[in-house]
N, C-alpha and C positions, 0 to 999 in steps of 0.2 A: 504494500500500500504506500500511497506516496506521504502520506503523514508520517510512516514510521523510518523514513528516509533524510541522511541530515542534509547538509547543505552542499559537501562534496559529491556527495550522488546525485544529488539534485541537480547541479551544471555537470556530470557528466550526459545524466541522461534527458536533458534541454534538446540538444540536439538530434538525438536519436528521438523524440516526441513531434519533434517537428518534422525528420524526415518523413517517418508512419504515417504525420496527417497528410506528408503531403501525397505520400502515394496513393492513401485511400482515397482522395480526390482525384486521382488520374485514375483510379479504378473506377471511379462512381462516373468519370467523363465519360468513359471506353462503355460503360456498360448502359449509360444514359445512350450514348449513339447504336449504339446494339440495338433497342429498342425502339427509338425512332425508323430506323431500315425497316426489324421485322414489323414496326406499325404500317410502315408505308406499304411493304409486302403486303398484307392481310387487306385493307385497302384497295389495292390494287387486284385483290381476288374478288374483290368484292360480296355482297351478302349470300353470295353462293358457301362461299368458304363456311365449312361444318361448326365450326365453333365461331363466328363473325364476332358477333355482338360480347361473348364471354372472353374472348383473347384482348378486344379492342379494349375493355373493360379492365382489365389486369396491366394490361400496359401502359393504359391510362394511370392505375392505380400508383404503379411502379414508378412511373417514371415520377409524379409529384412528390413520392418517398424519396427518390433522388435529387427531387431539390433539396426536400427536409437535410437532409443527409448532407447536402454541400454545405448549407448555410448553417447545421451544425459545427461542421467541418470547420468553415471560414472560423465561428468564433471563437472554436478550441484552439485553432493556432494562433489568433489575435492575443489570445492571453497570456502572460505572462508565468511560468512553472515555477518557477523564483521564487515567486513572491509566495508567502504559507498561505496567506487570507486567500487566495483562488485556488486552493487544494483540493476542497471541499465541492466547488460551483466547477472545477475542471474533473473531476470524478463523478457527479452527478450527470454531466453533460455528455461525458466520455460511455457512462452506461447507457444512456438517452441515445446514440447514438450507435451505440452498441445493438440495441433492441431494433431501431429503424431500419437496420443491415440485416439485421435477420428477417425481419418480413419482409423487405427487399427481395433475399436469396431466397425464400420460399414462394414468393407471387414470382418470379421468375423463374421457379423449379415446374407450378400452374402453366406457368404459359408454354413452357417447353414442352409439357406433354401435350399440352392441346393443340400445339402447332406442329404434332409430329403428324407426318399423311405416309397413309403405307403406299412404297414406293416400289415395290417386288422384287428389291433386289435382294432382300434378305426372306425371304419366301422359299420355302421348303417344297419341291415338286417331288410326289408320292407316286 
């Protein structure tokens, strides 16, 4: 926990908290544009497509979790780890955050099976 941590491990691991945010932000980019394509995709198949309205919906859902998730992001790294008084409000927000990624990764796990279409190539001829 970072409370139980003094002030030497504190500036060592400043740096290594900012890199993490900053990757989870290039993750949430890569996976925010992931989703726009397979939106466009589905779209583009139009209300024909088996699951239309429940994919468009998820994606929808997903992708506004991925702003949640950036402008958590943004605040986490604005703040200062140094300092003790934002220990507390960067550990609540870092859980907060925590939880948004996971329903993220599971409305995402939704959409990938609903956007699976059997394609024959993996079909077993008896």
């Amino acid at each position: 926990k970072l409370l139980d941590l003094g002030k030497a491990e504190l500036e060592k691991m400043h740096p290594y908290a900012t890199k993490k945010t900053a990757a989870e932000g290039m993750l949430d980019i890569a996976l925010f544009l992931a989703n726009i394509t397979h939106m466009k995709t589905v779209i583009e198949q139009g209300a024909g497509y088996r699951y239309y309205a429940a994919v468009l919906t998820l994606i929808s859902f997903s992708l506004a979790l991925q702003m949640v998730a950036g402008v958590l992001i943004v605040i986490i790294a604005r703040r200062d780890l140094n300092i003790e008084a934002n220990h507390k409000r960067l550990n609540s927000q870092n859980n907060k955050l925590t939880a948004v990624v996971f329903i993220i990764f599971v409305t995402n796990i939704l959409i990938t099976t609903m956007g699976m279409e059997r394609t024959g190539i993996f079909r077993m001829h008896f």
